[in-house]
C-alpha positions in Angstrom: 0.7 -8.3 -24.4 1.5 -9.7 -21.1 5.0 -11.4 -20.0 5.2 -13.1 -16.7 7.2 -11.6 -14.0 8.9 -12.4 -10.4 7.6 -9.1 -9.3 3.9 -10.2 -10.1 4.6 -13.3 -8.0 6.0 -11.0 -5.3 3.3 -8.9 -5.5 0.7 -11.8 -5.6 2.2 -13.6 -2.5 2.4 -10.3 -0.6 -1.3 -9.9 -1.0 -2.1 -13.4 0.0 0.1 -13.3 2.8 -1.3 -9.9 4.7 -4.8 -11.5 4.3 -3.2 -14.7 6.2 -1.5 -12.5 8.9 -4.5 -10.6 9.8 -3.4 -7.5 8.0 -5.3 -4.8 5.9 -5.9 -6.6 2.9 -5.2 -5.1 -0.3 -7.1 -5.7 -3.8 -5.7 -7.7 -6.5 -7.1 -7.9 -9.5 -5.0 -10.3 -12.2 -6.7 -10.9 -15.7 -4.8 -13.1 -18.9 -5.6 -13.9 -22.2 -6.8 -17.3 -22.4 -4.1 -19.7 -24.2 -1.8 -16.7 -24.6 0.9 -18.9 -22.8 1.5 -22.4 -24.1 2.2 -23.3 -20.5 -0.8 -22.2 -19.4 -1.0 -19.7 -16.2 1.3 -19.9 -13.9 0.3 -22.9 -10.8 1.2 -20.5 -8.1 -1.2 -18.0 -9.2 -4.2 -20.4 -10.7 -3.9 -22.4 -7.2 -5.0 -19.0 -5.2 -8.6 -19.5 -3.7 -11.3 -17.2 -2.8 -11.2 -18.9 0.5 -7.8 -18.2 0.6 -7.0 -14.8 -0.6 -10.9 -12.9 -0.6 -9.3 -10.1 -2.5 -7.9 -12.0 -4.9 -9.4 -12.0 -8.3 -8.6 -14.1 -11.4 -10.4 -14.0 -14.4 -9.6 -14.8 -17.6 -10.4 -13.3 -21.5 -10.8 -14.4 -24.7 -10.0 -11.1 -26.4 -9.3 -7.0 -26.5 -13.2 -6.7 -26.1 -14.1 -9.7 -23.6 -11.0 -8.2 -21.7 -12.5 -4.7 -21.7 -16.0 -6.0 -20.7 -14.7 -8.1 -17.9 -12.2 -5.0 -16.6 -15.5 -2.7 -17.4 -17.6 -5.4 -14.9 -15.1 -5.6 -12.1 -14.4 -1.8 -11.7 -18.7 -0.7 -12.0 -18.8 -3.7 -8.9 -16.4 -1.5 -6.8 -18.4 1.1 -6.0 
């Protein structure tokens, strides 16, 4: 179970922001249980491009073993 923080938003804008400033970027990976939250995913975070923050990935899961596959996918393409 997930509950939505400030410190994930803090986190999230710091990552887009160093790619913006011409820093090191860093890798952010942020994956949520579709309809988990009546309200849906939070607008800051579902407005966050690929054009605008590269090393920003969003993806989203149905369930425990969707989640797993799609965690299982994204790690195997890092190396």
């Amino acid at each position: 179970m997930s509950i939505p923080s400030l410190g994930t938003g803090i986190e999230t804008a710091h990552e887009y922001l160093r790619f913006n400033m011409g820093l090191v970027c860093i890798l952010v990976f942020v994956f949520y249980e579709k309809e988990f939250w009546s309200n849906k995913l939070l607008t800051m975070i579902a407005g966050i491009s690929p054009e605008a923050a590269p090393h920003f990935f969003l993806k989203e899961y149905e369930d425990f073993d969707d989640g797993k596959k799609i965690l299982d996918e994204f790690l195997c393409n890092l190396r």
